[in-house]
Every structure is written in C-alpha cells, then in structure tokens.
C-alpha positions in Angstrom: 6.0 0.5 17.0 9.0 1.3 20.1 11.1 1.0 16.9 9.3 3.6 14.8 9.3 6.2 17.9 13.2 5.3 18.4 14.0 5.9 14.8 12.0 9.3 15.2 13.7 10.6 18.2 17.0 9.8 18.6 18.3 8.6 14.9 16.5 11.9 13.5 17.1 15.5 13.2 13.9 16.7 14.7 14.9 20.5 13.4 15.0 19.0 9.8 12.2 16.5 10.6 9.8 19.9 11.5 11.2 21.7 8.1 10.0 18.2 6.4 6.6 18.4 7.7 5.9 22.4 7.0 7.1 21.7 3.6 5.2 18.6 3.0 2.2 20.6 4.1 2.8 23.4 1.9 2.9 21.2 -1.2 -0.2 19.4 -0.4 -1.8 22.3 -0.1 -0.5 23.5 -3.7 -1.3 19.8 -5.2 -4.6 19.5 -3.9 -5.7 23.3 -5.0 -4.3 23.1 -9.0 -6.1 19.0 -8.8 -9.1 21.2 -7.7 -8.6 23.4 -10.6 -7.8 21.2 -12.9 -11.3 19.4 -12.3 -13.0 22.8 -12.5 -11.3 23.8 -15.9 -12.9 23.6 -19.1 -11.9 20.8 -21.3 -9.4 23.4 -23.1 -7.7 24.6 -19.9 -7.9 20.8 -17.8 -4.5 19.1 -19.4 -2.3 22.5 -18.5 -3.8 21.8 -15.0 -3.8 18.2 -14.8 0.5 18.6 -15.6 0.7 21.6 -13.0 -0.8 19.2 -10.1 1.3 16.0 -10.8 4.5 18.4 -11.2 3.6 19.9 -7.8 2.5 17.0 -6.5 5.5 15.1 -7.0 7.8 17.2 -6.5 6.3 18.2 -3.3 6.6 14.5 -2.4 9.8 14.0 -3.5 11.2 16.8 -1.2 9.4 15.8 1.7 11.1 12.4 1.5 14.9 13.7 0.8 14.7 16.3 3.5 13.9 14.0 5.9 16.4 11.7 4.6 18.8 14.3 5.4 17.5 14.3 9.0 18.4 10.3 9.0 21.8 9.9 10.5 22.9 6.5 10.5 25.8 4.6 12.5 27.3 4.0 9.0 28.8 6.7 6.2 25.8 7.4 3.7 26.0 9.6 0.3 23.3 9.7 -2.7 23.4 8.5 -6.1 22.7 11.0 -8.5 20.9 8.9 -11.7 18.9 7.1 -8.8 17.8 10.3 -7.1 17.0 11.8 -10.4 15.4 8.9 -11.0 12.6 8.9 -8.4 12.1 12.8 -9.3 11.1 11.5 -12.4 9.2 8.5 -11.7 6.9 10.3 -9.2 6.1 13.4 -11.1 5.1 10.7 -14.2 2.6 9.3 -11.7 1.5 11.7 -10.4 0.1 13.4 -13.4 -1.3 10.0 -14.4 -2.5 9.2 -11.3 -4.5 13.0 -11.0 -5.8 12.5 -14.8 -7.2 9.5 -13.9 -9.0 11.1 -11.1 -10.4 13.7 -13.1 -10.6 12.5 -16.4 -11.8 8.7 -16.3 -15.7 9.4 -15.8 -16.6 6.5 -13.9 -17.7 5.7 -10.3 -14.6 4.8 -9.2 -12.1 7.1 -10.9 -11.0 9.1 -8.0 -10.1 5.8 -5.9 -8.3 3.8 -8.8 -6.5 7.5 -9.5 -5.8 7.7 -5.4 -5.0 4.1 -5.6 -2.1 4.8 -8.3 -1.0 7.8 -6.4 -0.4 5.9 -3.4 1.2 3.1 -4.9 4.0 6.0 -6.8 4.3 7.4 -3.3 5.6 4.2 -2.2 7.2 3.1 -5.5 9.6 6.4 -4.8 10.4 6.0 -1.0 12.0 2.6 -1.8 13.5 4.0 -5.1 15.1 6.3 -2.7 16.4 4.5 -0.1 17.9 2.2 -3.2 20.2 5.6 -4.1 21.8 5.7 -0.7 25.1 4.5 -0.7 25.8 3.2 2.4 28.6 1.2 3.9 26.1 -1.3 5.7 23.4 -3.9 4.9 19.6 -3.0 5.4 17.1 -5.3 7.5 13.5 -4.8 6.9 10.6 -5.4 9.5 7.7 -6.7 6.9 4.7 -6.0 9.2 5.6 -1.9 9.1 6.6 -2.2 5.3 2.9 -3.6 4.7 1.4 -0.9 7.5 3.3 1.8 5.4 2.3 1.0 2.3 -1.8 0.6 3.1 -1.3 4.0 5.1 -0.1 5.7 1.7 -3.3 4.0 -0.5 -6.0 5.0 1.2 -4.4 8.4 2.7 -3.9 9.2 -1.2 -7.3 7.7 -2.5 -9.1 10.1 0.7 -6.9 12.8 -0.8 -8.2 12.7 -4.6 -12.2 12.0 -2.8 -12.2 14.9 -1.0 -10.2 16.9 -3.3 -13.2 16.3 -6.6 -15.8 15.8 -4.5 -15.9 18.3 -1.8 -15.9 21.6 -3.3 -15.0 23.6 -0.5 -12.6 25.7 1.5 -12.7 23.0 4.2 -12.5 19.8 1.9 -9.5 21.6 0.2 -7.8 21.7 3.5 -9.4 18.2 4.6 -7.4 16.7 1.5 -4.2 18.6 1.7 -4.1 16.9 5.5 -5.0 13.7 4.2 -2.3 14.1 1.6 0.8 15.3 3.8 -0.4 12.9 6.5 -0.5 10.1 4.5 3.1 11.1 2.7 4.7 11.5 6.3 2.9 8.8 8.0 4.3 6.2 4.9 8.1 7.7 5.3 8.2 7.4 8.7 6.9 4.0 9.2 8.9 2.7 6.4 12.1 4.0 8.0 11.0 2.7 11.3 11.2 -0.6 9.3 14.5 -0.8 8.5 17.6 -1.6 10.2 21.1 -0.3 8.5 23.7 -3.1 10.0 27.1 -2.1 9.9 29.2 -4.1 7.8 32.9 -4.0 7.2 33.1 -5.5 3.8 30.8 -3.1 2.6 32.1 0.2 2.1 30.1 3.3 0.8 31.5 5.0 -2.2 33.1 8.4 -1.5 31.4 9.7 -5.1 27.8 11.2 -4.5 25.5 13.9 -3.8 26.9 16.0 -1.1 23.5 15.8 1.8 24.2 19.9 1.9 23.8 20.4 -1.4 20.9 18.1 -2.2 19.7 20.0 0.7 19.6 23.2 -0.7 18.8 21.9 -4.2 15.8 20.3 -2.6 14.4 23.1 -0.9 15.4 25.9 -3.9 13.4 23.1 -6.1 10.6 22.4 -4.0 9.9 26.0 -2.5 10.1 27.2 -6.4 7.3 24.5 -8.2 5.1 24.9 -4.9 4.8 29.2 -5.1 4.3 29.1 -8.6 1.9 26.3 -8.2 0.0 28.6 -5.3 0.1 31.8 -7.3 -1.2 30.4 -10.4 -3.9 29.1 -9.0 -4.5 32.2 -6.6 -4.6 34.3 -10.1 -6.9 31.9 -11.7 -9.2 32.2 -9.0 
C-alpha cells in the first residue's frame, strides 16, 4: 500500500486530485438521482431516463478518471491518443446505460447486483482503456495484487451503488449511493495507478502527436460540468 500513498502524494497534483474528487462527487450524485428517476418513471417515461443516467453516469466517470490523469506526472513525456480516449467515452456511457437498465428493468431478485456487477466491471474496463491511450516514452510494470484489490473495490462499490439507489427510497440512500459510487470510482483509480510502475526506456519514445493535457483538460471539465447540470436540473424539474 506505501506504493499507493507515494503515487498519491508526491507523483500527483493534489490541487487537480481535490478538483477530481468534487467532480466525481457531483456526478454521482446526478447518476444516482436520474437511476432513481428512472426506476420511479412510468413505463412511457423509464427509457428517456434510463439513457439520461448512463450518459451522466459515464461521463461523470470518464472525467473523474482523465482529470486525475492530468494530475499524474510521470518521470517520462506522456500525450493522449485521441480515437482511444474517445474510445473509452464511448464504451463507458454504452455500459452504463446497459448496466442501469438492467438494474431497473430486469425484474428479478438479483437485478440490481448483476446490473452493479456490469457497472463495475465498465468502470474498470475504461481505466485500463485509458491508461492504453497514453502515449508514453516508457514501459509499464503492474503490481497484480492492487490490480485485483482495484478491480473487486469497483464491483461491489458499484453493485452497493445500484442497491441503495432502487431500494432505499430516500434523501439519505440517494446520498448513501452517490458516496458508494464516487468512492468506489476514486478508490479503483487510485489503487490501479498505485499499481503501476512507468520505467523509463530510451528505445521507446512517445509520439509528439496527441491531445494536448490543457486542452483535454478543459474539454473534460466543459463536458463533464455540462451533462452533470443538465442531468441535476432535469431531474430537479421532474421532481
């Protein structure tokens, strides 16, 4: 774990790291109250919410793990490859939605986990997807026992997230899942990057071509900030 805290505190912009974790909160807030919505919607209404929570959720998620991959600085030059970081947008929105439908829609005794289950699994599924569109002029070590620890942290964080979320209709299991949620999302990213190990290597050089980390930055939090207020507001109005 003394490499997890040393990753944290001295290979980290703890500024951005903080900005990570309010925005992380934020959107698990917004992802857990449209879920809610969606689950209290007539049959009519349900699939408008069901695609408003994965969008939010995801994209929530997604920023979360970008803006604190800004925060990493590395001994080695990193930039970001733009159909791979597009990529993960994309893959964790898609299961997201399917993960939330499941939840709600399946019927069965066990919806909510195998829905949390596939939630969890996308959460990890996009960190790694991630860290495969850096572009860095080193090789990656990984440290298996925190890669498993990560990805069991992320499960049943996320199937405690959709639980709470159907099954507690209240102000306090609202904000009981929206903790579970962004704990679980920060908790994953920060053990798997405590796992790994960038070794500089001279034969491997990172190409110059990439997303700039400013502007993903602001893309990021322009993207994120926009699908999480109208994700709050629209459920504030429906209320």
């Amino acid at each position: 774990m003394y490499s997890v805290y040393y990753c944290l505190t001295v290979e980290h912009d703890l500024r951005l790291v903080a900005i990570a974790a309010v925005l992380c909160l934020v959107s698990a807030v917004a992802a857990t109250a449209t879920a809610r919505r969606s689950a209290l919607a007539s049959a009519r209404q349900r699939l408008v919410w069901l695609l408003m929570s994965g969008i939010v959720t995801g994209v929530g998620i997604w920023g979360t793990h970008f803006v604190s991959m800004l925060a990493y600085d590395p001994p080695v030059p990193v930039s970001y490859g733009p159909v791979g970081t597009v990529s993960s947008l994309l893959f964790i929105v898609t299961v997201c939605i399917c993960g939330w439908t499941y939840a709600v829609r399946a019927g069965h005794r066990y919806s909510e986990v195998v829905g949390g289950v596939l939630i969890g699994a996308g959460i990890a599924s996009m960190h790694f997807m991630g860290i495969q569109a850096m572009n860095i002029g080193g090789r990656i070590e990984w440290d298996a026992g925190l890669v498993v620890a990560a990805l069991l942290v992320g499960a049943q964080t996320a199937v405690l997230t959709t639980l709470l979320t159907i099954r507690m209709n209240s102000r306090r299991g609202l904000f009981a899942a929206a903790g579970s949620l962004a704990l679980g999302v920060l908790v994953l990213h920060f053990l798997s990057m405590g796992a790994m190990r960038v070794v500089p290597d001279p034969f491997i050089v990172a190409p110059a071509a990439g997303i700039s980390p400013k502007l993903l930055a602001i893309t990021v939090a322009l993207g994120v900030v926009l699908v999480v207020s109208g994700g709050l507001v629209a459920a504030a109005f429906d209320l």
